[in-house]
C-alpha positions in Angstrom: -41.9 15.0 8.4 -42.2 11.6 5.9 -43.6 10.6 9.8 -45.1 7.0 8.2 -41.7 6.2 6.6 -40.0 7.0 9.6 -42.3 4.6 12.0 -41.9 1.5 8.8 -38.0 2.3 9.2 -38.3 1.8 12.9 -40.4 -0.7 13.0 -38.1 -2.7 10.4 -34.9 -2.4 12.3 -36.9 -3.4 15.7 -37.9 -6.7 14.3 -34.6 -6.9 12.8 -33.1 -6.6 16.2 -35.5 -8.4 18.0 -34.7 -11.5 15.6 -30.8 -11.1 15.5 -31.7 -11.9 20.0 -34.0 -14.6 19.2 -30.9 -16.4 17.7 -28.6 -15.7 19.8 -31.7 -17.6 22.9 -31.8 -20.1 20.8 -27.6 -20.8 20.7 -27.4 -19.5 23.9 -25.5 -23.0 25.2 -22.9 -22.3 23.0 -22.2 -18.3 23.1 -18.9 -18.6 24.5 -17.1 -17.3 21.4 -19.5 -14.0 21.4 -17.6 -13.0 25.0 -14.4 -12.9 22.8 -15.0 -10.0 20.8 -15.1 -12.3 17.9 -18.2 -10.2 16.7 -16.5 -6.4 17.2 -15.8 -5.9 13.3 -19.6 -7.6 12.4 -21.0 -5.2 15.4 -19.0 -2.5 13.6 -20.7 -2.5 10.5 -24.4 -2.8 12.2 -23.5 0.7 14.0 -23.2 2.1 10.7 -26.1 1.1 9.4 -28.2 1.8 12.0 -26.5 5.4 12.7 -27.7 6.0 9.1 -31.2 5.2 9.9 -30.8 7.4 12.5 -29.1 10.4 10.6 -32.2 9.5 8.3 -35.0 10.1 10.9 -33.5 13.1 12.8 -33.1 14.7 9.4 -36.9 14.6 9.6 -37.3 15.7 13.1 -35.5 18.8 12.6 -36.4 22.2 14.8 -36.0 24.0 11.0 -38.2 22.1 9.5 -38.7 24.3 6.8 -35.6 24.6 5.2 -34.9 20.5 6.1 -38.1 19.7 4.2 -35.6 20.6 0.9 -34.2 16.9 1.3 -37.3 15.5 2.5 -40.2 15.8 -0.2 -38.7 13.0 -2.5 -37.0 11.3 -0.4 -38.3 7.8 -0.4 -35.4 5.9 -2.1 -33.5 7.1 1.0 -36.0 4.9 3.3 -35.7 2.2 1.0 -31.8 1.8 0.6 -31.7 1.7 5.0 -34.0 -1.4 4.3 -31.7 -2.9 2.0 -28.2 -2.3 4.0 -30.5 -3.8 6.8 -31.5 -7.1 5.0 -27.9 -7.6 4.0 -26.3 -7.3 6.9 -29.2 -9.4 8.8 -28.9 -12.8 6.2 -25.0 -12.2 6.2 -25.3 -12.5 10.3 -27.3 -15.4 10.2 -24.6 -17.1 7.6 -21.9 -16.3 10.7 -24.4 -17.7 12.9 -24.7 -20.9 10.8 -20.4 -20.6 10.6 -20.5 -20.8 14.7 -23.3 -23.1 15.3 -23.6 -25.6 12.8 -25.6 -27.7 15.8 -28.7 -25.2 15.4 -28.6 -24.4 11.5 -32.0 -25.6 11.1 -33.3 -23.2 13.6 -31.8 -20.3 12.6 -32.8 -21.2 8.7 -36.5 -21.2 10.1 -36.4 -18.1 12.3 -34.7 -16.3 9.4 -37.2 -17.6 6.9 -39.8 -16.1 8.8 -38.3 -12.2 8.6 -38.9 -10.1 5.8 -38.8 -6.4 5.7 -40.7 -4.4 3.5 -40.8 -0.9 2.4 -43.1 1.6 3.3 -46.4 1.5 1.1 -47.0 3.8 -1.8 -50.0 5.5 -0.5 -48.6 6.1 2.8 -45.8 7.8 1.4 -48.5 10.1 -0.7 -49.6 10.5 2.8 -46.2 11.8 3.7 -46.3 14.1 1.1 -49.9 15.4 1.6 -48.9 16.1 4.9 -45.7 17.9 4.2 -47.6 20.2 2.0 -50.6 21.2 4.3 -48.3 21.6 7.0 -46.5 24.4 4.2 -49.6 25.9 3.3 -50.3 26.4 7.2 -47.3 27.9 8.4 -47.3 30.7 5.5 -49.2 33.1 7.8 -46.4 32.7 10.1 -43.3 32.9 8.2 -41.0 35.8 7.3 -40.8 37.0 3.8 -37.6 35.2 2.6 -39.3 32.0 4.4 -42.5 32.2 2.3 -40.5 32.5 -1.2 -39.3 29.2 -0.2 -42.4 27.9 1.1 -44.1 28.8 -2.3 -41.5 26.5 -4.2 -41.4 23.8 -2.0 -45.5 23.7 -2.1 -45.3 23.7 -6.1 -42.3 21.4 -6.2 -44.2 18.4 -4.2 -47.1 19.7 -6.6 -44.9 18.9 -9.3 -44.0 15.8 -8.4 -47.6 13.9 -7.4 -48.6 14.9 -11.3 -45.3 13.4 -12.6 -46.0 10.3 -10.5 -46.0 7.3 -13.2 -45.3 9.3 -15.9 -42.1 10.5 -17.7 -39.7 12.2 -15.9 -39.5 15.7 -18.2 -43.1 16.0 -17.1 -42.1 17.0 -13.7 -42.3 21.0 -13.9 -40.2 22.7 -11.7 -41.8 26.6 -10.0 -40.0 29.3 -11.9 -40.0 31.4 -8.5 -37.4 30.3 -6.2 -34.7 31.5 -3.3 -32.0 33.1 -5.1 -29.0 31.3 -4.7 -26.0 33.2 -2.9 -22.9 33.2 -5.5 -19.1 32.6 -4.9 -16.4 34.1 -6.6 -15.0 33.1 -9.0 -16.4 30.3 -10.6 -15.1 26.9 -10.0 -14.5 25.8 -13.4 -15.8 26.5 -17.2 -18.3 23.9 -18.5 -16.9 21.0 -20.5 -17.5 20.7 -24.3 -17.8 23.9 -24.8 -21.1 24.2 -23.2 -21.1 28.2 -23.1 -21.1 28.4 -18.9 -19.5 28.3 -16.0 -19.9 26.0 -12.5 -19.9 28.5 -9.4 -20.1 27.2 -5.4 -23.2 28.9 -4.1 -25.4 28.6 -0.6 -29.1 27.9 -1.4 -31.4 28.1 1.3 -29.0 27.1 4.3 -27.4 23.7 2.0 -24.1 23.9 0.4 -24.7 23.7 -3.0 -23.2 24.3 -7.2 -24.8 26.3 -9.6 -24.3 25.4 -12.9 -25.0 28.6 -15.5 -25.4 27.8 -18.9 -25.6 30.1 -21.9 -28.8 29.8 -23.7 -28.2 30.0 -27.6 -31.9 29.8 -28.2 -35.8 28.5 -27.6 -34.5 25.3 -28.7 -31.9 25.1 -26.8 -33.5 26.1 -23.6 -36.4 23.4 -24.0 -33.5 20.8 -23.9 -31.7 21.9 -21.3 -35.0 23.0 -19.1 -36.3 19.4 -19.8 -32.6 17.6 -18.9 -33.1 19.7 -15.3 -36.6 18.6 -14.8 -35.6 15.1 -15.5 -32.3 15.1 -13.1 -35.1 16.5 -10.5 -37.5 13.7 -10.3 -34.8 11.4 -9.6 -34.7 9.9 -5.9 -31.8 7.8 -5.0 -29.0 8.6 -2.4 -26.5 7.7 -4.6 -27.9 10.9 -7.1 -27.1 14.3 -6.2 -30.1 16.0 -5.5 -31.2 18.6 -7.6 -32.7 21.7 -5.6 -34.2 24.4 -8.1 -33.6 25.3 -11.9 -34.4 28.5 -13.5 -34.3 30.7 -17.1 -32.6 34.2 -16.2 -32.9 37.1 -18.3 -30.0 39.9 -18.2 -29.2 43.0 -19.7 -26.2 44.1 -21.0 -26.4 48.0 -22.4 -28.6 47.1 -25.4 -28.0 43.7 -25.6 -30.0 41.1 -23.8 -28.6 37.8 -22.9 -30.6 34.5 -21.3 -28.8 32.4 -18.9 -30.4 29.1 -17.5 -29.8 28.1 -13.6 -29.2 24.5 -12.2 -28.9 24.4 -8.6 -27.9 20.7 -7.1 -26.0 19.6 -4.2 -22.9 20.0 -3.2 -19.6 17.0 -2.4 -17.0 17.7 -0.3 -14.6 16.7 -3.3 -14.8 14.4 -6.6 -13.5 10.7 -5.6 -11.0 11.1 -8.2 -8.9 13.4 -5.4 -10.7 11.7 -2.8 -8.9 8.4 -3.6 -5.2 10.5 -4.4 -5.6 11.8 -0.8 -6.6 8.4 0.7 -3.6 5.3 2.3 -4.1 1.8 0.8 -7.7 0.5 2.1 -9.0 -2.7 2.1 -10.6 -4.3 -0.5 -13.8 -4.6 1.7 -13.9 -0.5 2.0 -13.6 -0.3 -2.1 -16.8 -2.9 -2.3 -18.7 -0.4 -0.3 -18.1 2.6 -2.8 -18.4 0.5 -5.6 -22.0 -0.9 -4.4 -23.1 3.0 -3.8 -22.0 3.4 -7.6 -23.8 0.7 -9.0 -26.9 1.1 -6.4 -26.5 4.8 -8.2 -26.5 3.4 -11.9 -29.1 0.4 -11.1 -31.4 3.0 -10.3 -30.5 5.3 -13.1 -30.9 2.9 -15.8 -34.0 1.3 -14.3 -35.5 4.9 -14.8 -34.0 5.2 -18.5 -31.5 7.4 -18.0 -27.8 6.5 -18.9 -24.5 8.0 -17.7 -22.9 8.0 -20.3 -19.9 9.8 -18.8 -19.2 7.7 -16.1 -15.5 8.3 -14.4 -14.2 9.2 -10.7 -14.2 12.7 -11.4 -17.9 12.6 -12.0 -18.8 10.9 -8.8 -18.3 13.2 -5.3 -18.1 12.1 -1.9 -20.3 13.5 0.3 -19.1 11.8 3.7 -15.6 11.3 4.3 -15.8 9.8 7.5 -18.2 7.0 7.0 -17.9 7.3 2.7 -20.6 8.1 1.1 -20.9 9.0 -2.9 -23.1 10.3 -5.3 -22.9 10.3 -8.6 -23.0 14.1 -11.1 -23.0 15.3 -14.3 -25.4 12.7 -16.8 -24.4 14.8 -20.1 -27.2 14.7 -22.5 -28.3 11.0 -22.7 -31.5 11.8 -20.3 -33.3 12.8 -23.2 -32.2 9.8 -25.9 -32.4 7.1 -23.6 -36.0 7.1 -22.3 -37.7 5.2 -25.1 -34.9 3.3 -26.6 -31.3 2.0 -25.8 -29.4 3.2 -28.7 -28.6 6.5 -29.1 -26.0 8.5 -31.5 -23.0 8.8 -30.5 -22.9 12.4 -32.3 -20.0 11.7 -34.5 -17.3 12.5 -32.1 -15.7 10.8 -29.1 -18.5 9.3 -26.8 -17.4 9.6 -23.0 -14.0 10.6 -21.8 -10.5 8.7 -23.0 -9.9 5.9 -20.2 -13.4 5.3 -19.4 -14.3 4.8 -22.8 -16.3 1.8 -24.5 -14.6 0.4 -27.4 -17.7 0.1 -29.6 -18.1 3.8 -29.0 -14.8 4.9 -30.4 -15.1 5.4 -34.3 -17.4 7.9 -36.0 -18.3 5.4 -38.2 -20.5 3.6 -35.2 -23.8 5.6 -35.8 -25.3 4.3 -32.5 -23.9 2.4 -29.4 -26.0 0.7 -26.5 -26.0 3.4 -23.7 -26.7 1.4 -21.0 -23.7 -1.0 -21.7 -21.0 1.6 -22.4 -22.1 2.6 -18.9 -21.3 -1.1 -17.8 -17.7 -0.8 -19.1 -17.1 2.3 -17.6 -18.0 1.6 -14.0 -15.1 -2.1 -14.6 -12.4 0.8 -15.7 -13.4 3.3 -12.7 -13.5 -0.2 -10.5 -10.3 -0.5 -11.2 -8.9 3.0 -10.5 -10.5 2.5 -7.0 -8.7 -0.8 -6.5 -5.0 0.3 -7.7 -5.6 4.6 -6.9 -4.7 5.2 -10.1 -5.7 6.4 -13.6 -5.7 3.1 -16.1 -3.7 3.8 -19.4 -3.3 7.4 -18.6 0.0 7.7 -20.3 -1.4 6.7 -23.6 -2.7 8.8 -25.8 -6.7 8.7 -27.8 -5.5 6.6 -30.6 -2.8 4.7 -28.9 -5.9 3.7 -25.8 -8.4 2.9 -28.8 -5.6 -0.3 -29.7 -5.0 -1.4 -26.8 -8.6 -1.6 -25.8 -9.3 -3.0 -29.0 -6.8 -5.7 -29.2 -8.3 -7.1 -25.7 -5.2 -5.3 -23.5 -7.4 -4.4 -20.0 -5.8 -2.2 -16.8 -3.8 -5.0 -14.2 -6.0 -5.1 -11.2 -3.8 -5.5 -7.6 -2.8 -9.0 -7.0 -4.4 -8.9 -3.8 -7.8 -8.4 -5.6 -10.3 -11.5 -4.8 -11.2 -14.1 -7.6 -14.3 -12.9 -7.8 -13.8 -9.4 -7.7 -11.3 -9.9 -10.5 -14.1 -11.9 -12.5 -16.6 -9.5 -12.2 -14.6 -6.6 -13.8 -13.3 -8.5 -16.5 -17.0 -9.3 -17.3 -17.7 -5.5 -17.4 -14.9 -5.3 -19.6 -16.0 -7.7 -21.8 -15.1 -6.9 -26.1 -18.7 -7.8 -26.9 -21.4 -6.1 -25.3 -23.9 -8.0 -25.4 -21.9 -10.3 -22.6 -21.3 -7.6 -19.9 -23.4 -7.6 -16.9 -26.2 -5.2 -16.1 -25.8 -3.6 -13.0 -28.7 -5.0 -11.3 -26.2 -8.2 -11.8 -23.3 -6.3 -10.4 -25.0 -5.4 -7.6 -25.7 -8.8 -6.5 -22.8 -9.9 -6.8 -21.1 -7.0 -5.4 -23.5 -7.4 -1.9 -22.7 -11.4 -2.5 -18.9 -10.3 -2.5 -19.4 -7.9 0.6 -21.1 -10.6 2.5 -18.0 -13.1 2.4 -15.9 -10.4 3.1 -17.8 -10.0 5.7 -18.0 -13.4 6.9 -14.0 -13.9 6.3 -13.5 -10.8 8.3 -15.0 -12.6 11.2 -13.5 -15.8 10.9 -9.9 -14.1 10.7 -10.7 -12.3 14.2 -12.3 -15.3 15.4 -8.7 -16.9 14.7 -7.1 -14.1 16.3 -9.0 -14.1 18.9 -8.6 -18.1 20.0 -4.8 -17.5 19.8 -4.7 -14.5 22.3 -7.0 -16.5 24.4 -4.5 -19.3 24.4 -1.3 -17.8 25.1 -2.3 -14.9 27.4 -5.1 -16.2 29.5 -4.6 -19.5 30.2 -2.1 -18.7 33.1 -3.6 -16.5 34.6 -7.2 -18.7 34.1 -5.9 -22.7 34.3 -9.9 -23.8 34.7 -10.8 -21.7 31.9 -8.6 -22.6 29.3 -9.2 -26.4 30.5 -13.4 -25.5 29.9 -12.3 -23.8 26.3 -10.3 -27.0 25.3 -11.3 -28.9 22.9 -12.0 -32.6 22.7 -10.2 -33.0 19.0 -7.1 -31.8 20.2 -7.8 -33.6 23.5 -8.4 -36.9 21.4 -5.4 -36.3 19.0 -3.0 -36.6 22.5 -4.8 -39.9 23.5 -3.8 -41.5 20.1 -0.1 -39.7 20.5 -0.3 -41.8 23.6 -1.2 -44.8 22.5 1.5 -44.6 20.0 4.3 -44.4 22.5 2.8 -47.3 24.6 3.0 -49.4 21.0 6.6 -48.2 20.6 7.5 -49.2 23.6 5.8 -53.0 23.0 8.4 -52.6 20.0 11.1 -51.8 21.5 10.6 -54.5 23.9 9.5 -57.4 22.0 13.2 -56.5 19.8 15.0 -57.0 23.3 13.1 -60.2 23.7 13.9 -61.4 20.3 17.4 -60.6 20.9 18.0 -62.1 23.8 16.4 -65.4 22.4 18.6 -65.6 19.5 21.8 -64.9 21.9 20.6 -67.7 23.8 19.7 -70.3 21.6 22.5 -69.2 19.0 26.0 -68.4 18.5 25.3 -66.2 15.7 23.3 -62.9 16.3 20.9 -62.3 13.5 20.7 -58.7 11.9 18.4 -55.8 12.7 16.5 -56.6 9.3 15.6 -59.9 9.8 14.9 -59.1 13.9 12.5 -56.7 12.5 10.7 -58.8 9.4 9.6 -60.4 12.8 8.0 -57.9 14.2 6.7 -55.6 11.5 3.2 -57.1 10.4 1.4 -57.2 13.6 3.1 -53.9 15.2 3.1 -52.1 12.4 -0.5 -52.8 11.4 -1.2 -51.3 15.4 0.8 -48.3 14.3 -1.1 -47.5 11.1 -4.6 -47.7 12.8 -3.2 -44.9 15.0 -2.0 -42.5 12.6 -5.3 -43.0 10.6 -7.2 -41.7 13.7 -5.0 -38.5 14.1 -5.3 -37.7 10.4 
């Protein structure tokens, strides 16, 4: 499956491979620090990316393809992001290589301005699709019965989506037949805000997944929520669950007849509210990496119209706890008020959730409130719960948080936060929202922050490393640690030397002059006036050498 995305994603991570050795040729008279496992950390963190490009591709090359091409018809976003971790981590290697080699920093700026990596092309990915779907429409004369209910949905589903394509996202229309999903008991939890409905953890078609049932109080009603599921479907980002099916189900209760409608998405392993009360102290480099899946997440949210507008650690679940990985749930209603224009009502009642909570979206009185920039002032105060693993303001209560945030008071972030970590949440935080960022701006700066954490990472085991190399091998290697010494310290021993040879000239021109004054004198003159003597043209010998040392 997606077999042309897969070949651009190989292709891409060959030529970035291919380039990172070409460097590497071109310094290779000066490698000596790459044999110290001065790289392991930066080495570290390409295995990662490239073990998700590979997770990626054998997700596609699955022997059940069937019930793998679930996550594959819309999966594009997914080849894109690889691209993206790929670039980064290929400009940040050539800034280490420009840190090492400052000798060669013109050629590596013109080897690296020769790379680019681009995405797979639109029609090739239609391709994909086209594929995909023929290859469905084939194997229904060979599958079992439960396989062709699935088969049927998948076939309308990609359907669905080419006739959406460039068009609004409630357009998408979703198959009303689909596999049933397999219910747990008892539900997880009750809907919030009295939604009429409960969450249950169900198994649909061989993927852990959540089903959300909500009570349908009438026609209206349904529309909205039918068109807020169609909408969270035709989203595509791996930092967005993944919607799988949704559904209107009729049942009867004696007389009485009672309409339920059926979201089925993906399923976390837990919300990184508990994932981050569960975790040790991490570095500040690991809590970059979830914040940059958040904003990739909300960039691409809000570049399709859609706000949050609940944005909090309990609405964002890790789905990798290993190597992290998180997506982000539950958009409340803003999908529909968002698409055409930024303001939207904030319904006469509290907007978001206390702690997370915009100050221009506390009083009723605020008829409207920019959707997109609460969002922005959301993600600073769940930045900050990542940082310090803890709940900001938590032991205030609605009205007492409203002051606080009102009068400028903002969360304490860690004192081992970075400068510019520290700058970029305030500007989130920021009283007037007009000033925050958006988060296409967060997300450079959090990928410029990542990559000199990055780059500091190395130069700190680079550090290490020279030390260890110092005091372990150069017993048992004498020639080696004389070929790794070098010349400044060398030089900064020759002008040591040179010093000592000039105090010893003092020391013996002050015998001289003492001895001359015994002899031509009765009186012996004082160590002051001996020294006035000497002073100018020794001490002007002394200067130059200290000036060459520092």
């Amino acid at each position: 499956m997606n077999k042309r995305q897969c070949k651009n994603l190989i292709d891409n991570f060959q030529k970035g491979v291919d380039t990172i050795k070409k460097i590497q040729h071109v310094c290779q008279r000066d490698v000596s620090c790459l044999e110290e496992g001065s790289f392991q950390q930066v080495e570290k963190e390409l295995f990662q990316i490239v073990s998700k490009a590979m997770v990626l591709v054998e997700e596609c090359c699955n022997d059940d393809w069937c019930h793998a091409a679930v996550m594959q018809i819309n999966n594009k976003e997914s080849f894109r992001e690889s691209l993206v971790d790929l670039e980064y981590y290929f400009h940040s290697l050539c800034n280490i290589f420009r840190y090492c080699f400052p000798g060669y920093i013109g050629d590596i700026n013109e080897i690296e301005k020769c790379v680019t990596f681009y995405p797979t092309f639109m029609d090739e990915i239609t391709a994909d699709q086209k594929s995909l779907s023929d290859r469905l429409l084939k194997h229904l004369d060979l599958c079992t019965i439960e396989e062709c209910t699935l088969v049927h949905y998948l076939v309308g589903r990609i359907e669905g989506l080419q006739r959406a394509e460039g068009g609004e996202l409630d357009s998408i229309i979703f198959p009303t037949e689909y596999p049933q999903p397999e219910y747990g008991r008892p539900p997880i939890l009750p809907l919030a805000g009295g939604a009429g409905g409960c969450v249950y953890r169900t198994n649909w078609s061989k993927h852990d997944s959540v089903t959300k049932v909500i009570k349908v109080q009438d026609t209206k009603h349904e529309d909205v929520v039918r068109k807020e599921a169609c909408i969270l479907g035709g989203l595509d980002h791996p930092n967005i669950i993944r919607l799988f099916c949704c559904g209107l189900k009729t049942q009867k209760h004696f007389e009485e007849e009672s309409k339920t409608f059926e979201i089925v998405m993906e399923r976390g392993k837990m919300d990184l509210s508990c994932f981050l009360e569960k975790q040790s102290a991490s570095s500040e480099a690991n809590a970059i990496k979830i914040m940059l899946q958040i904003a990739s997440g909300m960039c691409y949210l809000h570049d399709m119209k859609v706000a949050h507008r609940d944005l909090k650690p309990s609405n964002v679940v890790v789905t990798n706890l290993e190597d992290v990985h998180v997506k982000l749930v539950d958009f409340g209603i803003s999908k529909l008020q968002v698409k055409n224009f930024e303001e939207v009502p904030t319904g006469g009642g509290m907007y978001g959730t206390c702690g997370y909570l915009a100050p221009e979206a506390f009083e009723k009185r605020h008829s409207k409130v920019d959707a997109f920039k609460t969002d922005v002032f959301s993600f600073g105060m769940t930045c900050c719960e990542i940082l310090s693993r803890r709940k900001a303001f938590e032991e205030f209560s609605y009205r007492e948080y409203v002051k606080i945030i009102n009068e400028g008071r903002r969360p304490e972030l860690p004192e081992t936060c970075s400068n510019g970590l520290k700058s970029l949440i305030h500007d989130c935080w920021c009283l007037d929202y007009s000033k925050r960022p958006t988060f296409l701006d967060i997300y450079k700066r959090l990928t410029d922050l990542k990559s000199e954490a990055m780059l500091k990472t190395f130069c700190d085991m680079k550090l290490h490393v020279k030390e260890s190399t110092f005091h372990n091998s150069s017993v048992r290697h004498p020639m080696h640690w004389w070929q790794r010494f070098e010349w400044s310290f060398v030089w900064q021993l020759f002008s040591i030397w040179q010093m000592f040879i000039i105090f010893n000239k003092w020391v013996s021109c002050f015998l001289c002059k003492v001895w001359e004054f015994n002899k031509f004198t009765t009186s012996l003159p004082s160590v002051q006036e001996i020294g006035t003597t000497l002073s100018n043209d020794v001490l002007h010998e002394v200067s130059i050498v200290l000036l060459r040392i520092f």
